[in-house]
C-alpha positions as CSV (number, residue, x, y, z in Angstrom):
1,X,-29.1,14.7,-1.6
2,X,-29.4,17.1,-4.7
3,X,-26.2,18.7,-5.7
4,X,-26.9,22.3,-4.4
5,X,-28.0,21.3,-1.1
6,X,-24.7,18.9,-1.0
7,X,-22.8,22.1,-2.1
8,X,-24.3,24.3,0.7
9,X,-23.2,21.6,3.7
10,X,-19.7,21.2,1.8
11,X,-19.4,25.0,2.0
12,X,-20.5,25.2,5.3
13,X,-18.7,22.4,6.8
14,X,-15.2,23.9,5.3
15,X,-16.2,27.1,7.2
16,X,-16.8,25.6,10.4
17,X,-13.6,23.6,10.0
18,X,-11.8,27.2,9.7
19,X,-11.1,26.8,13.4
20,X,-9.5,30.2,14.3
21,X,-10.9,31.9,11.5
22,X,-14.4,32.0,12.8
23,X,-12.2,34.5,16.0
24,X,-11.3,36.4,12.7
25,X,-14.6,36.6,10.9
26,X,-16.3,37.9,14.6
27,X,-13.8,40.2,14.7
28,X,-14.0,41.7,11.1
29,X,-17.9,41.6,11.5
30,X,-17.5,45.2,13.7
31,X,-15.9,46.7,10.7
32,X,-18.0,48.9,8.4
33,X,-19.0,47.7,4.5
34,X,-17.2,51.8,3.9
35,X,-13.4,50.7,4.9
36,X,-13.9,47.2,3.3
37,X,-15.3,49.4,0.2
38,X,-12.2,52.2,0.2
39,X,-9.9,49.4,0.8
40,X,-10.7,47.5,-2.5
41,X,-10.8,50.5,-4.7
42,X,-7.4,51.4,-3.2
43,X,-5.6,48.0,-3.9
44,X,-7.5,48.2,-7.6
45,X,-5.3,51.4,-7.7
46,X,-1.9,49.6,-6.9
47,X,-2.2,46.8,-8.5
48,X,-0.4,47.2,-11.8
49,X,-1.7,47.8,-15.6
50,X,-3.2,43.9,-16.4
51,X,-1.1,42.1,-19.3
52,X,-2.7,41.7,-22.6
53,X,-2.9,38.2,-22.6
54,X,-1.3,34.9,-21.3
55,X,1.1,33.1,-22.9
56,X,-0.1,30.1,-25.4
57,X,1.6,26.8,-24.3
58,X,-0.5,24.1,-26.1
59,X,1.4,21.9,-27.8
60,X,3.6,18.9,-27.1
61,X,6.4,18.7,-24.7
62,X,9.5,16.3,-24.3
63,X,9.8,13.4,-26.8
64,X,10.0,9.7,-26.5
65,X,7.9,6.1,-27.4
66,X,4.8,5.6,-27.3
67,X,1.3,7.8,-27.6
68,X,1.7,10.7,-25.8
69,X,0.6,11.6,-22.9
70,X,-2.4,13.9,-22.7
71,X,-3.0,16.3,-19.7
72,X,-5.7,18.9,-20.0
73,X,-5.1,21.9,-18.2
74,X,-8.2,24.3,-17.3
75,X,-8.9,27.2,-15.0
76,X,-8.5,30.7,-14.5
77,X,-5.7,33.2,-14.8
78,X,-2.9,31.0,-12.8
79,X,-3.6,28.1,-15.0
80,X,-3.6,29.8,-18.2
81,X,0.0,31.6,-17.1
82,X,-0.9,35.4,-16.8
83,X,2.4,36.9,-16.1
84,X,4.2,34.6,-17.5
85,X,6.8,36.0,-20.4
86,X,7.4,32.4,-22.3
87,X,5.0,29.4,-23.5
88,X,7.4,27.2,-21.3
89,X,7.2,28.9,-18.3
90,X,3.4,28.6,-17.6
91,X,2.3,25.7,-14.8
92,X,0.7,23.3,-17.5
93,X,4.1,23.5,-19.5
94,X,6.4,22.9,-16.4
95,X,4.3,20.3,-15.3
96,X,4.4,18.9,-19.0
97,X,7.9,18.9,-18.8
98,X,8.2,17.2,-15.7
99,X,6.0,14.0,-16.6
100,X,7.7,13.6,-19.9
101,X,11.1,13.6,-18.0
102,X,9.8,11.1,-15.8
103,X,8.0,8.7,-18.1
104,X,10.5,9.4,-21.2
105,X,6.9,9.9,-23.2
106,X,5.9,13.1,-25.2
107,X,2.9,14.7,-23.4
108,X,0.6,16.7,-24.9
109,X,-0.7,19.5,-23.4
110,X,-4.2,21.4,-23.8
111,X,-4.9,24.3,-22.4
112,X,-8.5,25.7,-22.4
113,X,-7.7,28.2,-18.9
114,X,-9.1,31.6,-19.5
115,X,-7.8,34.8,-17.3
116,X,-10.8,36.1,-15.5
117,X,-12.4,32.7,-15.1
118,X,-14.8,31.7,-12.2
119,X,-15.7,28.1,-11.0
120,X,-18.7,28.7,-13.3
121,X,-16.6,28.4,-16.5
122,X,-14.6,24.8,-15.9
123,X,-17.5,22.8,-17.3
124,X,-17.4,25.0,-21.0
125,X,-13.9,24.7,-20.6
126,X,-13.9,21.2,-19.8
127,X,-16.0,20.6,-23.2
128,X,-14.3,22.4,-25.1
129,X,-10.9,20.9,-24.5
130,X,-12.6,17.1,-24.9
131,X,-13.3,18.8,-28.2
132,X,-9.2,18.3,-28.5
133,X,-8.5,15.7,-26.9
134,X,-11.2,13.1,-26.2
135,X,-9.9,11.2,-23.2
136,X,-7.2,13.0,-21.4
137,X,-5.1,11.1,-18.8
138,X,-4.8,13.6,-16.5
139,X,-6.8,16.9,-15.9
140,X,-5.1,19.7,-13.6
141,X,-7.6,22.5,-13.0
142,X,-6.2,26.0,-11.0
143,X,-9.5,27.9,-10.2
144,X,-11.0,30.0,-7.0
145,X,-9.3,33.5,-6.9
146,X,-11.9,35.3,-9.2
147,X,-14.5,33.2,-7.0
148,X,-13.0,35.1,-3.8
149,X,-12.4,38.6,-5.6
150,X,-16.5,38.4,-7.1
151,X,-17.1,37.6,-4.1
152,X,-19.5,34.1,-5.8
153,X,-21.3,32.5,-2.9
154,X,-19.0,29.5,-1.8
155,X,-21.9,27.0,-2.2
156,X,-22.4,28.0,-6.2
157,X,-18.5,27.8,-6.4
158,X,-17.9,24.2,-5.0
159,X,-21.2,23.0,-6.9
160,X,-19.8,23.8,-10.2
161,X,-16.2,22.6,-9.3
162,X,-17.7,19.1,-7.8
163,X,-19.7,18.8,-11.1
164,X,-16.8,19.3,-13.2
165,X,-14.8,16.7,-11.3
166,X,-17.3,14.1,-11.6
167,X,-17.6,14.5,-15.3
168,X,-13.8,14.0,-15.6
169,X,-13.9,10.9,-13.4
170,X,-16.9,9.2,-15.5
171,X,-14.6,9.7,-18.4
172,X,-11.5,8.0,-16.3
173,X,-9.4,10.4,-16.2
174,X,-7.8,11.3,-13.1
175,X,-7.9,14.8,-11.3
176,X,-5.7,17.2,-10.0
177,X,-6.8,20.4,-8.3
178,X,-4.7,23.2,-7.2
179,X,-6.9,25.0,-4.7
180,X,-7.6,28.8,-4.3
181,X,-5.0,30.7,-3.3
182,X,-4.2,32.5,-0.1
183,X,-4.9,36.3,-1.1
184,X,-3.8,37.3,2.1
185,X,-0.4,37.3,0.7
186,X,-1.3,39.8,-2.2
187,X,1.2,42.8,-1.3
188,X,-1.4,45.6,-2.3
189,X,-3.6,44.6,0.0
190,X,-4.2,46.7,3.6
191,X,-5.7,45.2,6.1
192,X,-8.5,44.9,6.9
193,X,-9.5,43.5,3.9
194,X,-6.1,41.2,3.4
195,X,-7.3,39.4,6.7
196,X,-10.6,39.0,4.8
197,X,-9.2,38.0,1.7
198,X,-7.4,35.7,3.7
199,X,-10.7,34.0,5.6
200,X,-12.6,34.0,2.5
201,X,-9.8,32.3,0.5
202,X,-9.1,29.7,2.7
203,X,-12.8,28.7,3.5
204,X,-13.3,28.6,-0.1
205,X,-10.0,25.7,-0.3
206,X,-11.3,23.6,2.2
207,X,-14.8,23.6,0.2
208,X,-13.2,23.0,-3.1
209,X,-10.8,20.1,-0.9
210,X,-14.2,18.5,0.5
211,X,-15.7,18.9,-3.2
212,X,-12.9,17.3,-5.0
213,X,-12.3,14.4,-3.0
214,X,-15.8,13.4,-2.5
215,X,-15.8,13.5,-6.6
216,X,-13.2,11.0,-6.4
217,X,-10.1,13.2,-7.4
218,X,-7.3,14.8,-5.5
219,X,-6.2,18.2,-4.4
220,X,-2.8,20.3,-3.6
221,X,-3.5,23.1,-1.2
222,X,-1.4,25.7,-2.9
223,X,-2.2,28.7,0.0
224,X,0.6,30.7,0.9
225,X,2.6,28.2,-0.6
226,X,4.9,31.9,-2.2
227,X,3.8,33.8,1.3
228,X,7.4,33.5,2.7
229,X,9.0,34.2,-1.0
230,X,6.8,36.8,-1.9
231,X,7.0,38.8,1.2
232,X,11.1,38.5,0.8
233,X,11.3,38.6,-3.0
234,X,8.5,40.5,-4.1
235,X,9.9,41.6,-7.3
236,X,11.3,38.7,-8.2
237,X,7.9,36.3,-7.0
238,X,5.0,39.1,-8.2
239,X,4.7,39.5,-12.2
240,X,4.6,42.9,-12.9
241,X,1.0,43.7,-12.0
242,X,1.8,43.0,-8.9
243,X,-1.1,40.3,-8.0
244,X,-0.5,37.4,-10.4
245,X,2.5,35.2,-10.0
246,X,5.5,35.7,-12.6
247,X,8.0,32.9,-14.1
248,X,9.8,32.0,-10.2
249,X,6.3,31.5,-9.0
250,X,4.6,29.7,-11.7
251,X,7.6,27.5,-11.4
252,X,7.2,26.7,-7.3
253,X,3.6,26.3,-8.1
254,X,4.6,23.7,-10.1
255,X,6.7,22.3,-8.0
256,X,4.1,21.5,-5.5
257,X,1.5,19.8,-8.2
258,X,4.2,18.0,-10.4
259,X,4.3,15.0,-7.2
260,X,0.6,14.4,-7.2
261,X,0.1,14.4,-11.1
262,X,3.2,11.9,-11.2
263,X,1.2,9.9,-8.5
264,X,-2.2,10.5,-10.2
265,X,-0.6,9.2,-13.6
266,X,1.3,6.2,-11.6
267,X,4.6,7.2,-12.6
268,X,7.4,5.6,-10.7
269,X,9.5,8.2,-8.9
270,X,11.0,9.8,-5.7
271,X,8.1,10.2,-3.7
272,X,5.9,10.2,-6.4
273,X,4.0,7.1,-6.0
274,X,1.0,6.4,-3.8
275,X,1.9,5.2,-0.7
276,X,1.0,4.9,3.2
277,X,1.0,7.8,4.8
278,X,3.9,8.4,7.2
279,X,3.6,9.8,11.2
280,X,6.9,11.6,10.9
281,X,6.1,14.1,7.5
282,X,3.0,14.8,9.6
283,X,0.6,12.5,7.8
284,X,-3.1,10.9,8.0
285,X,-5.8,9.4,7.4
286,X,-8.8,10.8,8.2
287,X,-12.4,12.2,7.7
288,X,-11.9,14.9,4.6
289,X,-13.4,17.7,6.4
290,X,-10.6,17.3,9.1
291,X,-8.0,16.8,6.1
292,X,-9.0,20.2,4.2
293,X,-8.3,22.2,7.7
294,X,-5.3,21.0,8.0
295,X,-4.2,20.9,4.2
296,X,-5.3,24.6,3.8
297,X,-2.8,25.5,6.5
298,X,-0.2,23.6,5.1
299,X,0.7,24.7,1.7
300,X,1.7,21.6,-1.0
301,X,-0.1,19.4,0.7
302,X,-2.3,16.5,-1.5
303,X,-5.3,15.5,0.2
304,X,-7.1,12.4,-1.9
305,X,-9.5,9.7,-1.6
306,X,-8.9,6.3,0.7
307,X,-10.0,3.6,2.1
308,X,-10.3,2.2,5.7
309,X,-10.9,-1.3,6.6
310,X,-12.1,-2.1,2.5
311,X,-14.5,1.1,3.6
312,X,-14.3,4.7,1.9
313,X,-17.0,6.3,4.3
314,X,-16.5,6.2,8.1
315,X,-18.8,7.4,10.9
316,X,-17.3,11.0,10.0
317,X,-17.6,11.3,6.2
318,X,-15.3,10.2,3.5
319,X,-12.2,9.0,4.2
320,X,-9.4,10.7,2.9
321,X,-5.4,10.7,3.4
322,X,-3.1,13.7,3.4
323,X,0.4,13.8,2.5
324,X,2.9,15.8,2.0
325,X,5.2,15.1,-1.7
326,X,7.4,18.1,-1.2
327,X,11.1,17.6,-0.2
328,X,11.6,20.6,2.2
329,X,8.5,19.3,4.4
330,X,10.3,16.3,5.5
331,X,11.1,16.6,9.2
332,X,15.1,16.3,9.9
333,X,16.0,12.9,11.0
334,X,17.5,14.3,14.6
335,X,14.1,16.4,14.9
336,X,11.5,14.9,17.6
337,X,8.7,12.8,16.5
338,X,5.3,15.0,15.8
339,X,2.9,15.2,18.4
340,X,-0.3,12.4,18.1
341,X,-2.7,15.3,17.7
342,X,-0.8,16.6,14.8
343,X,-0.9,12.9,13.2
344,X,-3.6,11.4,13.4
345,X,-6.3,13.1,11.9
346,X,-9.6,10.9,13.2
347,X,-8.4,8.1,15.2
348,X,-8.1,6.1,12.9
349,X,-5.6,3.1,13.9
350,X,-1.8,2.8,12.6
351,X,-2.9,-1.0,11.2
352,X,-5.6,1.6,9.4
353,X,-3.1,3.8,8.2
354,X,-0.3,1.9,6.7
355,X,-3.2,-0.5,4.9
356,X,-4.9,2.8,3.5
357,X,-4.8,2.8,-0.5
């Protein structure tokens, strides 16, 4: 199957798998292209004047024996830090931080992110950071929101994601993806276009979740991960222009991806390494298309590769296991065991499970 037609069934698998956002998308379909229109140029209005730039954070980070580690950041506005005040508190830099804490190794840190990137852009930007650094361990890419607000046809947008992801693999380096984000939550935006921004966004993260793990790397469904923040703290959660993220959420952003780049780089730590996934955080193994519904609901969840039986493809697709790394999405001990359905994500067999990876 030729990559664009694989794109287009990715694409339109991850829609299908929307479950009730297809209710939404019939019920937006009645309104008119004119209140969409006045309803874009109206949010352009409030959003606030764009910063100048992003802050540069190449450069190494923590300090210990050994080579350092190399992580290779790449991306749009989110992963280059727009908003941002300080080098240090961009995602790439936190998440450089992190791992060197962990692994008492320097890491260096490349970023080739650009504000205003599209999917489009990751393989230029992927060449030109292997220009620095020829074999990075670990590559975190942060893309889809310009994808969403250019409204690029989901298809094109996965292709050029997938392709990227495969290139870093065939090097072997291991891949970390933050998926688009839920624009839903963007405070200038009325309805109904938030609810659109919303459908569109999280279509377009179960594509790039199906893409990603078919190209053997891993993702973190970022979502609404700073929904609840954001709609609590705005000023304190929303940089200045009022759409991009400032320092607080850059740093839960982080949060989220610093587990699964631990776990992609094999670093021992709490919760950090790869392990069987376990019934009572809500956990699974199954097909990925069933995974990327579920992950794109559930914000800081890592969906990535697996194996059932010695086999990575089942009678569904690729097999894939979800977990969720993040502290706060434990269940309390006294609480009552999840429901089956909210388990198991394709039948697959507990022996299945706790032998996966």
């Amino acid at each position: 199957m030729g990559r664009a037609r694989r794109a287009r069934k990715i694409a339109a698998t991850a829609a299908y798998g929307g479950g009730g956002l297809a209710a939404a998308s019939a019920a937006l379909g009645a309104v008119s292209y004119g209140v969409i229109r006045g309803e874009a140029m109206l949010a352009r209005r409030l959003v606030g004047k764009p910063f100048d730039s992003s802050p540069d954070d190449n450069g190494t980070y923590g300090a210990g024996p050994g080579e350092p580690i190399e992580i290779l950041v790449i991306g749009d506005s989110s992963a280059a830090g727009m908003g941002a005040h300080h080098p240090h508190q961009t995602v790439g830099a936190i998440v450089a931080g992190g791992v060197s804490a962990l692994m008492g190794r320097s890491v260096h840190l490349t970023n080739r992110a650009a504000v205003g990137a599209e999917s489009s852009d990751l393989e230029r930007q992927l060449a030109d950071g292997l220009e620095s650094v020829t074999l990075p361990d670990v590559v975190l890419i942060m893309v889809g929101a310009n994808d969403v607000t250019h409204r690029v046809d989901r298809a094109t947008a996965v292709r050029h994601l997938e392709v990227t992801v495969r290139r870093v693999r065939a090097l072997g380096s291991e891949v970390v993806v933050g998926t688009c984000p839920d624009l839903g939550t963007i405070e200038p935006l009325a309805q109904p276009l938030r609810l659109l921004a919303r459908r569109w966004s999280r279509d377009l993260a179960a594509a790039q979740t199906i893409a990603v793990v078919e190209a053997g790397g891993r993702t973190v469904s970022l979502g609404d991960l700073l929904g609840k923040e954001f709609a609590a703290s705005p000023k304190t959660m929303f940089s200045e222009d009022r759409f991009h993220p400032s320092p607080a959420g850059y740093a839960r952003a982080a949060a989220a991806l610093l587990p699964s780049v631990c776990a992609a780089l094999g670093v021992w730590g709490h919760d950090t390494a790869d392990r069987p996934p376990e019934a009572r955080r809500g956990e699974g193994v199954g097909p990925v298309a069933v995974a990327a519904g579920q992950a794109v609901k559930d914000p800081g969840t890592e969906v990535s590769p697996t194996e059932v039986g010695g086999q990575s493809r089942g009678p569904r697709g690729r097999w894939a296991v979800l977990l969720r790394r993040r502290p706060d999405a434990v269940p309390d001990p006294l609480d009552p065991e999840p429901e089956p359905d909210d388990v198991d994500l394709a039948s697959a067999s507990p022996e299945d499970a706790d032998t996966a990876r």
